[in-house]
Every structure is written in structure tokens, then in C-alpha cells.
matplotlib code that plots the C-alpha trace (Angstrom):
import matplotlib.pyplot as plt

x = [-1.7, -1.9, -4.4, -7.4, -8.5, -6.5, -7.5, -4.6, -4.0, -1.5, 0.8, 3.6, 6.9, 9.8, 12.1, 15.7, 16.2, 13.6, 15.6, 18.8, 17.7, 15.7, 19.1, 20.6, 17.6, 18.4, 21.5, 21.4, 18.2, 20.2, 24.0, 24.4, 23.7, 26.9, 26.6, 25.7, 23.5, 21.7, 21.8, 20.0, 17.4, 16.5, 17.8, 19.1, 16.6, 14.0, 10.6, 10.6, 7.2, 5.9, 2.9, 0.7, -2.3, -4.2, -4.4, -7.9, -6.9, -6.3, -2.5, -0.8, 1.6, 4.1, 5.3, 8.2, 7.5, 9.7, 9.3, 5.8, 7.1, 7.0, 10.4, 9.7, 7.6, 7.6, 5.6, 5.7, 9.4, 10.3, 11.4, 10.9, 11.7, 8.9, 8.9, 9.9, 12.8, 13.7, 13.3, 16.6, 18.2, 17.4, 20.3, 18.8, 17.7, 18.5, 15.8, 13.9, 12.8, 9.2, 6.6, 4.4, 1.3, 3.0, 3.0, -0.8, -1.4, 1.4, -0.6, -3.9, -2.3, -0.9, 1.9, 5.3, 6.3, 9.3, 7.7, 7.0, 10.5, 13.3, 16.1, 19.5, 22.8, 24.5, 21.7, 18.8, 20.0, 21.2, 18.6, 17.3, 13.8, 13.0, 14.7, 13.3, 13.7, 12.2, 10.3, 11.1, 9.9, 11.7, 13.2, 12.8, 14.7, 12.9, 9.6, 5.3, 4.6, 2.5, 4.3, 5.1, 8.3, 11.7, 13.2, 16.5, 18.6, 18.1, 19.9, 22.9, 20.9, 22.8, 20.7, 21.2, 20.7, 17.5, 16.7, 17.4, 15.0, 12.5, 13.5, 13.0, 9.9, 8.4, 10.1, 8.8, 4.8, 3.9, 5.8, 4.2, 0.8, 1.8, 2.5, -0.3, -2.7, -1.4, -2.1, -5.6, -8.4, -8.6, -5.3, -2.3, 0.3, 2.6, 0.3, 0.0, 3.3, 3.8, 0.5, 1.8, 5.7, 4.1, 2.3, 5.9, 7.2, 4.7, 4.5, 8.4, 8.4, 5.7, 8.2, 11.1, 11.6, 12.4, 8.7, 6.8, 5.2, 3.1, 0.9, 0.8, -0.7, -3.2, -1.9, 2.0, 1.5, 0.5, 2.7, 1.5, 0.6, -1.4, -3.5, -4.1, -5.6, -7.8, -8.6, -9.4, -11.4, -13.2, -14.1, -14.9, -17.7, -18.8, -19.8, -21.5, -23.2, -24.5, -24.1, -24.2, -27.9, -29.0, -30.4, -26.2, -25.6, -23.5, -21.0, -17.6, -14.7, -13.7, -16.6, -17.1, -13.8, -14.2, -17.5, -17.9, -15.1, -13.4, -16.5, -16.9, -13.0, -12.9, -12.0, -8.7, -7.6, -6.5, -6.9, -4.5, -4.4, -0.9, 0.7, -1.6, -0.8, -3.2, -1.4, -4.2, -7.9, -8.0, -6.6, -8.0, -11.5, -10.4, -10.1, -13.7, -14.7, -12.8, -14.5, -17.7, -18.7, -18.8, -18.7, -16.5, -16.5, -14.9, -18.0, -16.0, -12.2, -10.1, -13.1, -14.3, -17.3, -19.0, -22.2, -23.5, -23.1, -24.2, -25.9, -26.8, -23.0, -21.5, -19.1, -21.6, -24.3, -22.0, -19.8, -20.3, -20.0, -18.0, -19.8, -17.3, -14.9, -15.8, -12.5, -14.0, -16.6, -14.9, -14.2, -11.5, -9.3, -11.7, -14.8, -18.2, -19.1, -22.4, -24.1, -24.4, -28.1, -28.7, -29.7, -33.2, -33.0, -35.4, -35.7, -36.8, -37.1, -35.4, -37.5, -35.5, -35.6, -37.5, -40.3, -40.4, -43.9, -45.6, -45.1, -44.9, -49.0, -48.4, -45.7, -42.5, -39.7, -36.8, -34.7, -37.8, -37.0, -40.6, -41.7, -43.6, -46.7, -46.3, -45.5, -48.9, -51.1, -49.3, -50.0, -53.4, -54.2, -53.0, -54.8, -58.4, -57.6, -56.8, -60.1, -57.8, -59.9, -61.3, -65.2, -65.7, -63.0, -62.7, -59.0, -57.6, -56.1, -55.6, -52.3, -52.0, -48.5, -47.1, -47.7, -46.6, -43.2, -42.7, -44.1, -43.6, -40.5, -39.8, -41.5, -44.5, -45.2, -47.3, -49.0, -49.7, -53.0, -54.1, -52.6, -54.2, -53.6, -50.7, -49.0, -49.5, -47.6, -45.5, -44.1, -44.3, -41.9, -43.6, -42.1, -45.2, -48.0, -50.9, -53.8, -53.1, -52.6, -55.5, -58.0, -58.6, -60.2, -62.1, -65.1, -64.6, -65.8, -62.9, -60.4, -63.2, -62.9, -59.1, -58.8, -61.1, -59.0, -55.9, -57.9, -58.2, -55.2, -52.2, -50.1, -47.8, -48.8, -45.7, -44.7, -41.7, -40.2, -37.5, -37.9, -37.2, -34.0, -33.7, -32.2, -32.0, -32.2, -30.5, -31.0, -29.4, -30.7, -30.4, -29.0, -30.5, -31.3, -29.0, -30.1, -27.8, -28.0, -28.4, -29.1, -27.4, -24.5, -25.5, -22.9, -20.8, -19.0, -17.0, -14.3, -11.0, -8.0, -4.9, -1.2, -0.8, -4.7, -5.9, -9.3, -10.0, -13.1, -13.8, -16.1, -16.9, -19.1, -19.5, -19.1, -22.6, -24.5, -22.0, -20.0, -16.4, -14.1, -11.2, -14.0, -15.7, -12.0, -10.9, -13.8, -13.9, -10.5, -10.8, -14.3, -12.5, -9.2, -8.2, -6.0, -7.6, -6.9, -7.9, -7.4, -8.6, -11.1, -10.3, -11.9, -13.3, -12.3, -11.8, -13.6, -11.9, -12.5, -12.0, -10.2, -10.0, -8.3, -10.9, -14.3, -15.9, -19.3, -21.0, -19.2, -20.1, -23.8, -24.5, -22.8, -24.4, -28.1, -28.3, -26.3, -26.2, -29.8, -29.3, -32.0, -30.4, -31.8, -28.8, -26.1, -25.4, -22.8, -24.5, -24.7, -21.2, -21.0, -19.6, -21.8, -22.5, -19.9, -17.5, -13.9, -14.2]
y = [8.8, 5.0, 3.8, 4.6, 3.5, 4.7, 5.1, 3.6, 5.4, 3.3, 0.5, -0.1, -1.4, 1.0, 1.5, 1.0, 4.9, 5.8, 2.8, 4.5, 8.1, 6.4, 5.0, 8.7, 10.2, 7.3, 8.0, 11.7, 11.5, 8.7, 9.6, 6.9, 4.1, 2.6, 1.8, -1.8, -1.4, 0.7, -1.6, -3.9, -1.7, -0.6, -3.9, -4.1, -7.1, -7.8, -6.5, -2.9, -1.1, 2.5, 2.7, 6.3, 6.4, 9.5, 9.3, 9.5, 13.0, 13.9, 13.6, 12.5, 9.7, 7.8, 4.2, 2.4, -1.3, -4.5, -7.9, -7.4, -4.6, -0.9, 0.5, 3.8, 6.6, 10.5, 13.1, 16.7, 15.3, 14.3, 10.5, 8.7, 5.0, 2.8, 0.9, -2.2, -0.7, 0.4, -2.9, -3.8, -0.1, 0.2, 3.1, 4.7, 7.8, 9.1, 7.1, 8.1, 5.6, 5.6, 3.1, 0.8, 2.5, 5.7, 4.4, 3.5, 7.2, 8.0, 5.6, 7.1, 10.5, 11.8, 14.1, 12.6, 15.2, 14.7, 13.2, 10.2, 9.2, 7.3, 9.0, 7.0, 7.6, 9.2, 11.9, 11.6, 12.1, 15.3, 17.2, 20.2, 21.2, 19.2, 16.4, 12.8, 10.8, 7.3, 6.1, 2.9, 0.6, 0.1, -3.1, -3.2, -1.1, -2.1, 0.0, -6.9, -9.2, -8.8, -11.0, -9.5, -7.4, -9.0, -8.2, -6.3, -5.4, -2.2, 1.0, 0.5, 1.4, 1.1, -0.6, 2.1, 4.6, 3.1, 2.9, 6.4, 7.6, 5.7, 7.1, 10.8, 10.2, 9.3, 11.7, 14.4, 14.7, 16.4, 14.0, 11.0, 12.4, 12.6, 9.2, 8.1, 10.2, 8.0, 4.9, 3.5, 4.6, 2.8, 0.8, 1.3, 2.2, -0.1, -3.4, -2.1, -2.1, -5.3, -7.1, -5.5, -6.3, -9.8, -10.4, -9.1, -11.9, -14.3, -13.2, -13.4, -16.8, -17.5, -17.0, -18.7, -21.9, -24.2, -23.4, -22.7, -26.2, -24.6, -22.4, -24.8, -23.3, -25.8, -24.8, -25.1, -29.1, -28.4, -26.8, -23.7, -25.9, -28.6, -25.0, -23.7, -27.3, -27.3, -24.0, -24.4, -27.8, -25.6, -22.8, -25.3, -26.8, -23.8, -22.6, -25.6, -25.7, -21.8, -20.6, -22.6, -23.5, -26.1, -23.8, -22.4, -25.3, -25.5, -23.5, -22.5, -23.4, -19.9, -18.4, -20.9, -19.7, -16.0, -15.3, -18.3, -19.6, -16.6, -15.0, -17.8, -17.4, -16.6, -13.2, -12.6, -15.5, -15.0, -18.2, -19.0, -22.2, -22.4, -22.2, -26.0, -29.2, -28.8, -25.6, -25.5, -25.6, -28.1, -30.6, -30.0, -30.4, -33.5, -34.6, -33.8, -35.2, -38.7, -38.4, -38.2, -34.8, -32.5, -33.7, -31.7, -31.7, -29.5, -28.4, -26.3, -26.7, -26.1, -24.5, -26.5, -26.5, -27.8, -30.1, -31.6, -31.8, -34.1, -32.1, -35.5, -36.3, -36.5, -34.5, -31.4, -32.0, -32.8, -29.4, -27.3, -23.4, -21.9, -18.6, -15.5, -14.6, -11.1, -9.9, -11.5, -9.4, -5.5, -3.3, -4.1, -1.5, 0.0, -2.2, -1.4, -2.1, -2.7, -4.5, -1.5, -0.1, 1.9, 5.4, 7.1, 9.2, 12.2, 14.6, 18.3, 21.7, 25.1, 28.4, 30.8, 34.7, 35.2, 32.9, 34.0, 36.0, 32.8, 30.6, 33.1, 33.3, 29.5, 30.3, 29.6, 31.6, 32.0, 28.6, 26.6, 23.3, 21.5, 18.0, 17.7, 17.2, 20.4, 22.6, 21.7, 21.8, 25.2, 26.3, 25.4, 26.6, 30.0, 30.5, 29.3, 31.8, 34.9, 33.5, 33.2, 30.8, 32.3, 32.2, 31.3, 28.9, 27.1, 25.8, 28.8, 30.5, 34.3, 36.0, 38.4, 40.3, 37.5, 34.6, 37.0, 37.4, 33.9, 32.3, 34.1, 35.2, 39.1, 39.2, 37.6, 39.7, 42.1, 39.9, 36.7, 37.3, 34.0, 30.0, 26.7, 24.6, 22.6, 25.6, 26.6, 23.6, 23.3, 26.5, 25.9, 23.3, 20.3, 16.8, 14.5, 13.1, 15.8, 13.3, 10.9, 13.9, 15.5, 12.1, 12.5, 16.2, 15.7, 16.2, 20.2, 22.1, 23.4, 20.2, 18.2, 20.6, 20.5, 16.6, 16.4, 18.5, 16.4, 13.1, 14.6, 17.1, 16.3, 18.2, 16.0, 14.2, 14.3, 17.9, 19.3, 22.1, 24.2, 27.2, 26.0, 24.9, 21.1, 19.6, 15.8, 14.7, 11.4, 9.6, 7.1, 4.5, 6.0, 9.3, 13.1, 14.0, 15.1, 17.7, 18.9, 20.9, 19.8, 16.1, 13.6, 11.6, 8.2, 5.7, 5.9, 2.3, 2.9, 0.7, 2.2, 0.6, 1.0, -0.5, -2.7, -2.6, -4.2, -3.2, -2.1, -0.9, 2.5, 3.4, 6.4, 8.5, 5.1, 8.0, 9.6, 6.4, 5.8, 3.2, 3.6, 3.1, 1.0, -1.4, -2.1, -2.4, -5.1, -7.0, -6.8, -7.8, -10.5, -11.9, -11.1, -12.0, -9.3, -6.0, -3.3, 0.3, 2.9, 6.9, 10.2, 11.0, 12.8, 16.3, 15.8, 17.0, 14.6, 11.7, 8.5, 6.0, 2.1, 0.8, -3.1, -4.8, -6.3, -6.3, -6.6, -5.3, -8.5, -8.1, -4.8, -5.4, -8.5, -6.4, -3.5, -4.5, -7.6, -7.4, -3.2, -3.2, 0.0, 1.2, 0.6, 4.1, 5.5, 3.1, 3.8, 1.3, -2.2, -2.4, -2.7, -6.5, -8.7, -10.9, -14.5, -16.9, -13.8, -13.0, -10.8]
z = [11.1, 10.4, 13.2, 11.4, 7.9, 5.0, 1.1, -1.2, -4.3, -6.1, -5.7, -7.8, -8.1, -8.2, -10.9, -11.3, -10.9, -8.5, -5.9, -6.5, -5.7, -2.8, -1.3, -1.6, 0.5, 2.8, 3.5, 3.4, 6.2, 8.2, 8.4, 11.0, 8.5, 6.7, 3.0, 3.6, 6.0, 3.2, 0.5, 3.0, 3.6, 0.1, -1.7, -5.4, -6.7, -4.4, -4.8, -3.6, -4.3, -3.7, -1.9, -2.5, -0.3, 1.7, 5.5, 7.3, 7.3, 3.7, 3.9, 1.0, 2.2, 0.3, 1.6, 0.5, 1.3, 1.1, 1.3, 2.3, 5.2, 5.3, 5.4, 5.1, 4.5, 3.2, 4.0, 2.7, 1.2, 4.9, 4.6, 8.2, 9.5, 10.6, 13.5, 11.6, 10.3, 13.9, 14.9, 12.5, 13.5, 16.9, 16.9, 13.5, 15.7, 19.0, 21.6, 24.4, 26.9, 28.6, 30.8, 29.6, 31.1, 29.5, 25.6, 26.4, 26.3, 23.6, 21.3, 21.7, 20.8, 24.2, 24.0, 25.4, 29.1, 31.2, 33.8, 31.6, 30.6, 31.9, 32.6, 32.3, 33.8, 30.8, 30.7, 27.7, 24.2, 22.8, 20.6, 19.0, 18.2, 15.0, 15.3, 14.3, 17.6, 18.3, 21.7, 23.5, 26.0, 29.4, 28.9, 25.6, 22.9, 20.4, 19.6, 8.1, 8.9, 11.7, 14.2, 17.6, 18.1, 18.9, 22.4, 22.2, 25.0, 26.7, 26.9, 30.1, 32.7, 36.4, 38.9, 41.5, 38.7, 38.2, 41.8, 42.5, 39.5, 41.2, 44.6, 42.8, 41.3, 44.7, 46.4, 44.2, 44.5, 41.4, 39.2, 41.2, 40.7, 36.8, 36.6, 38.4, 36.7, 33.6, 34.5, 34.0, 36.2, 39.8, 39.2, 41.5, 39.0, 41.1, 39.9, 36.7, 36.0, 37.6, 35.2, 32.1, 32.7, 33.6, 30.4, 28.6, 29.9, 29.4, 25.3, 25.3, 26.7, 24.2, 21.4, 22.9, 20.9, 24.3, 26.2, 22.4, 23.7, 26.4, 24.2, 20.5, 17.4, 16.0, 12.1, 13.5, 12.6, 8.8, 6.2, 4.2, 1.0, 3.5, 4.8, 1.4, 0.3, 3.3, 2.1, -1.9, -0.6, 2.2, -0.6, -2.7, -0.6, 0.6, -2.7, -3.7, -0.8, -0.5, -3.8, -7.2, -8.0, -10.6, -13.2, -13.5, -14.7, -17.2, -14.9, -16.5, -14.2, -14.6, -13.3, -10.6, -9.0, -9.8, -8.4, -6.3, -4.9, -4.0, -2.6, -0.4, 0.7, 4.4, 5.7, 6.1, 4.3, 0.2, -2.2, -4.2, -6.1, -7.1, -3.4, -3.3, -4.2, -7.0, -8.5, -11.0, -10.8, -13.4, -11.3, -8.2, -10.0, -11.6, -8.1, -7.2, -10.2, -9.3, -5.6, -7.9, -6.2, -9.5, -13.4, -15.4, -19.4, -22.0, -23.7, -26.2, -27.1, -24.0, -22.3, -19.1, -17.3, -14.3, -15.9, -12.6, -9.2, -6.6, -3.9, -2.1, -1.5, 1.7, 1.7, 0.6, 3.2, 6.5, 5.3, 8.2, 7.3, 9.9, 11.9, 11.0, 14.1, 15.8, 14.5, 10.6, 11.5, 11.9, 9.7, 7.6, 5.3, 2.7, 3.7, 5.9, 9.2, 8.3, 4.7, 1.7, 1.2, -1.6, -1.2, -1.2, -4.6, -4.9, -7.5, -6.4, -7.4, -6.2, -6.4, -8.4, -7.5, -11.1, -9.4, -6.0, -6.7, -7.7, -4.9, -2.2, -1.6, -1.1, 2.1, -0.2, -1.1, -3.0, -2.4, -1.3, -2.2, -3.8, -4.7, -8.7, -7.1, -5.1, -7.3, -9.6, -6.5, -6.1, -9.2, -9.9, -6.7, -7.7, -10.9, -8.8, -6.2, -9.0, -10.7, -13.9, -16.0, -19.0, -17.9, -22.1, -22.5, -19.6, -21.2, -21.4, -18.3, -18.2, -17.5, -14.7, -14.6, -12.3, -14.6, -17.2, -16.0, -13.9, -17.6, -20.8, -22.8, -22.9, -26.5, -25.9, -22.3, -24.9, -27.7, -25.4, -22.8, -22.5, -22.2, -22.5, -19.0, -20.8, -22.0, -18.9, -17.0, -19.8, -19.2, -15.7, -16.2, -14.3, -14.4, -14.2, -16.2, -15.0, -16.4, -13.8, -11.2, -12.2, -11.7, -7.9, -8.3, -11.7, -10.6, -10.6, -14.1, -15.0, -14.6, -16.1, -19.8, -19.1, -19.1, -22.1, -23.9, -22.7, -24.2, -27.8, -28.4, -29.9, -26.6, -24.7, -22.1, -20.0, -18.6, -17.2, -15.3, -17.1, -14.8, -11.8, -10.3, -10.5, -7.4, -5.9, -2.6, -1.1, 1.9, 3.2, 6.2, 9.1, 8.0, 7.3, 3.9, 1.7, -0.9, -3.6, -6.4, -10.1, -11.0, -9.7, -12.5, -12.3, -12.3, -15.4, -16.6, -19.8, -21.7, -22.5, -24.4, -23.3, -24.0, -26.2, -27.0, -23.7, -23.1, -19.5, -17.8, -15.5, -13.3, -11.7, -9.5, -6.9, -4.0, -5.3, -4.1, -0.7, -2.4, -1.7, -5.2, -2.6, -1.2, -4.9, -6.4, -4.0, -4.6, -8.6, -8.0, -6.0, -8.7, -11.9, -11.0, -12.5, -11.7, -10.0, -9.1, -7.9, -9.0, -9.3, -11.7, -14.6, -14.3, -10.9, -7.8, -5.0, -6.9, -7.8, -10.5, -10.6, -13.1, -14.2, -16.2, -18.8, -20.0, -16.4, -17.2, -16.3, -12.8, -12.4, -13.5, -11.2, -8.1, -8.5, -9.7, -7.9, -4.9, -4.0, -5.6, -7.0, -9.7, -13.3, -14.3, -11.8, -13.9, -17.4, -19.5, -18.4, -22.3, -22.8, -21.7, -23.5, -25.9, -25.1, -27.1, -27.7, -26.2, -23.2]

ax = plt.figure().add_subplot(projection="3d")
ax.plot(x, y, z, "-o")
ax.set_aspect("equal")
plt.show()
């Protein structure tokens, strides 16, 4: 459920209520759990927040996490453990013990048979069909932080016991052709066993504090507060170095570290200036300013900005920008294996049933989809091949019964005969500017009168197509078309007001254009330092909208224009940005 990429809805901290009827469901899933025991799982006072989000699949999952952990988590109102609360509870359910070669094919979706477990002295564990059970490792009870799991003693297991399984096993073909069948292909299962019980023990002795010398960590040296200044001084650099230009200058400080430093922050890493020495971006800039790298004045009371910068200074030109790790480089939650391109956006036109006799001498039918330019070459080719031009009027065009019914309302079928060419198009509902069209083939009589008329009537020049279905067609690199009905809603940013009159901007319809609403909320987030979430749009059906707190339009604009390079005629709102000078 969790091994592939999830979509989080919501993320919130539980109320006082909510954590009480959460300890009931605890302890009326988990009899085996003693009152304290459940007061340390679901504490009183520490943070304790409920995670909604939707699995690959679509399911709806809700995640009770604490201390940064999950604890739990319900599905279709079944609450279950995770593994790091089974780490605490090893006895929280009744435990079946398997191989290591056999979890490798548990964890890639493998069902668990009797020929892969462990069978112990006192028999397996007592169960009926249904029952939540829990998996374990032989040698190894034990099946957040993402540290690696702590070792816990193993279920009694009696060395002849243990023996004798083994002697069964080989004894019995079938079940030794089982087992080998599940370890990996041209490995004895013998040696495999042996490697992977091997690197066990070399990852436990890792973590035992008495041999922790043989394998150092290079950050083990540095406290947290000495990596995060390393950090703010490395993003600091960086984005002189790559992104601020001259012409930004004056920079506000604020900006700088919203759209700059962040950005420039590497991946997997988060920036936060208060866990540093500096605890505030004031400071830390004074001490640029005092190594003489940046100059900082308040050009406006208790507004700060970044006047100059010394490109030529040491420390900028011998900063070395580090090449991204291959694990930097997969996908992470919510974001793209590759960069975004914008879509290919087309718009087209459906043959309706009502039209199906005009375009069917030209091969088309009903539901042929047609480009503008088609359907004018279609139609102007039909009224040439019916000899339709009025032989005294060459702007006139006669109506046979087709055009009559494809063209003309049910009370003008007997009072109107004949239709200038605009009319004509007009009626025939074509989205282009026929003058230009028309240039390449002037040289024929009857286009020749029609684009003199064009030149000194008072019709419009621009025509469109009413008739016919409109339809749009997407493409993204690499991909098939996409055609869909209707035209496609371009992407709406509005501002809202909410408590306590804070203003807060939505957007919606990012999945339209292949943008996913997680990925473009945990990057607003991360530029406007602002809050940002994620949830269904109002009205929709499965669409989600981005919400931030804020006017962000400026953030939005510069991301989506400049950096997706998305046409602006698919983005409506860019005019709600704040003003220059005025509170955002």
C-alpha cells in the first residue's frame, strides 16, 4: 500500500476529543495493551497529528503520526499497527516467523505459504481467518525516523527444534524445492542465507556503540546547529552564485530567502534558520555583510534589502556547487522523474449527426474530429463541387437542401435561397481569420470578388464555428494525443478570505496541464514560506485545489509563466498580484 507514491490530503493536529476516542479504538483493537502502555502510544501533550492521504490505488487511508512516526493507521474503520509501533509491541499481535530470502518475496507482494515459516516448538500461533497477525524475521522479532530496526530477542526456539525443522525441510522434497524456488535465481539458498545473515550482523555491529568506530559518519563530529550553518552558508552561496543577477538588485531579504535560498536548498535537506546559530536571517546577513560579501540597507522602515554584492569575492567564485546524488536525483513523494514540459494544446472540432451530410463527400463522418483550416477547405470545396456560386453575384452562394439544413434556422429553410461567403462561414461556425486563409488561392474569380468584398464591408473579420462540436486536443512529450471534449478550463488562481480575514490564494485545474496539485504545493510552500494544502475541488470530481496562505500570485505567475512556460492565455488570475509598495 505504502511502497509506491502516495497523494496526502491533509495534515493536521488532533484535537483533545478526537485523541481520547483514538485511545478507546486502541484499546478496543489491542486488548493485550495495558492502560499505560496506551497512554504511551497515543500521548496526552505531545504532538499527535492525523494524516489523510489516498494510496497509489485510490484508497483512502488515515495515519495517526507521533513524534514524527506513524503509529497507526485506518482503513475502511479497521485501525492497524505499523511496523514502528511493533517495534515498541513486539507482542501487540500474534507473530509468524519466516527467512530472510522469504520477506524478499513477502515485500514485493508474495503471499505468505507454509512452506515459508518457521515452525517453533510450542506450535505457530493460534488464529482464525481474519485475524491481524504480524511477520518476523528469524532472529529477529522485530519486523520515523528512518533509522534501521532495533534487534530484539527471538521467539524460544530449542536448538534441536530448530535442527529438526531443518532436517524436515530437507527431508521433504516438495518443501525444499519451495524454498529454493524463493531464493534468488542461481544462488544456493544455503549461501544466501549465510550472505544475508552475514550482512545482519555486520549492520548490527554497525550500531553497537563499542565497534561504531569502524564505519564513522563524517557529520557524527558536528552538532545539528554546526550542519544547519554549513547549510544556510552553502544556500547562501549557491544562490548568489547561480541565481541573483545584478539587475535584482535592490533584492529584499525576504525574497532572497523565499525564492532563492530555499530553491537552492539541497534535496532532501529542509532550511531552517532558527535551528542555526544565526536563528534569524537578519543576523546571518549581517555576517556576510561584515565578511564584505553582500551590503544590506533598510531602504524603507524595518524593510531590508540586499543593495550589492561582490561577485569577485572569494568565497563566491571558489564555491563549488555540489553534483546531486543518484538518490537526489529519483523521484521523490509528489515530484517528477523527469523536468515539467507543458503540454501541446489544440483546439478541434466534432462533426455533429445534424452535419454529417456536409462533410461526408469529403470522407468524414459523424464524430470526425477536424482542424479550422479543414473544415474551410471542406467547405469551400463543397460549394465549387455543387457549382453553388451565384453565376451573377459571385458573393453570394446558393443553398442546396444540405446547406439548408446543416446552415439555416427552421424559419428561414423557406424565405432564405441564397448567403454571402461570410454568412456562409459565419454560420458555418469557423474559428479563423479567412482573409489570411484565403491569400494563397486568390487568384481564382470567385475568391478574388469574395476578398474584395471582405476589404470594404462592414462583416467581421474573424469567424467562428457554433455548429460544430468544439473539442481540444493535448499532447504531452513523448505521449499519444489526448482529445477531449469541450474546451479546456485554463488554470483558475482566485483569492479567498478566510478566518479572521486572512486572505489566501487557490488554484485549480493544475491536473488539466500534467501538473500535480502535491508537487506545486510543496514548492509554493517551500518559496513563500507559507502554508500549503492540498484538497478536493469544490464541485469537481477527483480534482484538487492548492491552497496558500497569502497573496502568492507573484509566486504562482513567475512558476508557471517562467519556469513551466505555460501560455498565459491557459492561466487566468495573474492580475490579482499584489501592487508594488502595497501589503501582500
Amino acid at each position: 500500500m505504502f511502497a509506491k507514491a502516495f497523494r496526502v490530503k491533509s495534515n493536521t493536529a488532533i484535537k483533545g476529543s478526537d485523541r481520547r476516542k483514538l485511545r478507546a479504538d486502541v484499546m478496543a483493537a489491542f486488548p493485550t495493551l495495558g492502560t499505560d502502555q496506551v497512554s504511551v502510544l497515543v500521548p496526552g501533550k505531545e504532538e499527535l497529528n492525523i494524516v489523510k492521504l489516498y494510496a497509489h490505488r485510490g484508497d483512502a487511508v488515515t495515519v495517526y503520526v507521533s513524534g514524527g512516526n506513524p503509529i497507526l493507521f485506518e482503513v475502511e474503520k479497521n485501525l492497524y499497527p505499523t511496523v514502528y509501533t511493533l517495534w515498541s509491541y513486539p507482542d501487540l499481535l500474534p507473530a509468524f516467523t519466516t527467512w530472510p530470502p522469504v520477506l524478499e518475496k513477502l515485500v514485493g507482494g508474495a503471499d505468505l505459504m507454509l512452506p515459508g515459516l518457521v515452525v517453533p516448538s510450542a506450535g505457530l500461533p493460534q488464529v482464525q481467518k481474519g485475524d491481524l497477525c504480524a511477520i518476523a524475521l528469524l532472529g529477529n522479532r522485530r519486523s520515523g525516523d528512518k533509522s534501521s530496526p532495533p534487534s530484539l530477542a527471538p521467539l524460544a526456539l530449542d536448538p534441536p527444534d530448530l535442527s529438526e525443522e531443518k532436517e524436515s525441510v530437507q527431508a521433504d522434497p516438495a518443501l525444499q524445492g519451495d524454498l529454493r524456488r524463493l531464493t534468488l535465481e542461481g544462488e544456493e539458498e544455503n549461501g544466501e542465507v549465510q550472505r544475508m545473515c552475514g550482512e545482519k550482523s555486520l549492520s548490527e555491529a554497525s550500531e553497537d556503540p563499542s565497534v561504531r568506530g569502524l564505519n564513522p559518519d563524517p557529520t557524527d563530529s558536528k552538532t545539528l546547529q554546526e550542519q544547519m550553518d554549513e547549510l544556510v552558508q552553502q544556500c547562501f552561496l549557491h544562490a548568489l552564485k547561480c541565481q541573483v543577477r545584478k539587475a535584482d538588485l535592490p533584492l529584499l531579504t525576504s525574497t532572497f530567502l523565499g525564492s532563492h535560498m530555499l530553491s537552492c536548498c539541497p534535496e532532501g535537506r529542509q532550511l531552517d534558520i532558527k535551528k542555526s546559530s544565526y536563528k534569524k536571517l537578519s543576523k546571518f546577513l549581517q555576517h556576510m555583510q561584515q565578511e564584505q560579501i553582500i551590503q544590506v540597507k533598510e531602504l524603507s522602515k524595518g524593510v531590508e534589502s540586499i543593495v550589492a554584492v561582490d561577485w569577485k569575492h572569494p568565497r563566491i567564485t571558489s564555491f563549488v556547487i555540489a553534483e546531486p546524488s543518484p538518490t537526489s536525483q529519483t523521484i521523490q513523494e509528489g515530484s517528477r522523474e523527469q523536468p515539467y514540459h507543458p503540454p501541446d494544446i489544440k483546439s478541434l472540432y466534432c462533426v455533429p449527426a445534424s452535419m454529417t451530410l456536409l462533410f461526408q463527400e469529403s470522407g468524414h463522418k459523424k464524430g470526425s474530429i477536424l482542424e479550422g483550416g479543414e473544415v474551410r477547405t471542406i467547405i469551400i470545396n463543397y460549394v465549387k463541387r455543387n457549382d453553388l456560386v451565384d453565376a451573377d453575384n459571385k458573393n453570394l452562394v446558393k443553398l442546396d437542401p444540405i446547406l439548408c439544413d446543416c446552415i439555416l434556422e427552421k424559419n428561414e429553410q423557406h424565405t432564405v435561397m441564397k448567403l454571402p461567403w461570410d454568412s456562409l462561414l459565419t454560420r458555418s461556425k469557423l474559428k479563423i481569420m479567412y482573409i489570411r486563409s484565403l491569400q494563397t488561392t486568390a487568384h481564382e474569380p470567385d475568391l478574388t470578388h469574395y476578398l474584395y468584398f471582405l476589404e470594404y464591408s462592414h462583416t467581421h473579420l474573424f469567424i467562428c464555428l457554433e455548429k460544430l462540436q468544439p473539442v481540444y486536443q493535448v499532447t504531452f512529450p513523448g505521449q499519444e494525443p489526448i482529445v477531449k471534449k469541450g474546451r479546456i478550463c485554463p488554470i483558475d488562481i482566485t483569492l479567498a478570505q478566510r478566518a479572521s480575514n486572512k486572505k489566501v490564494t487557490v488554484v485549480r485545474n493544475l491536473e488539466a496541464y500534467g501538473l500535480d496539485p502535491c508537487s506545486v504545493a510543496a514548492i509554493l510552500q517551500q518559496r513563500c514560506q507559507a502554508s500549503a494544502t492540498v484538497t478536493p475541488a469544490p464541485g469537481a470530481k477527483d480534482s484538487l485545489q492548492v491552497q496558500i496562505q497569502g497573496n502568492q500570485v507573484h509566486h504562482l505567475s513567475r512558476l508557471l509563466l517562467e519556469e513551466y512556460q505555460l501560455p498565459r492565455k491557459h492561466i487566468q488570475g495573474l492580475e490579482k498580484a499584489p501592487k508594488p509598495g502595497k501589503k501582500k
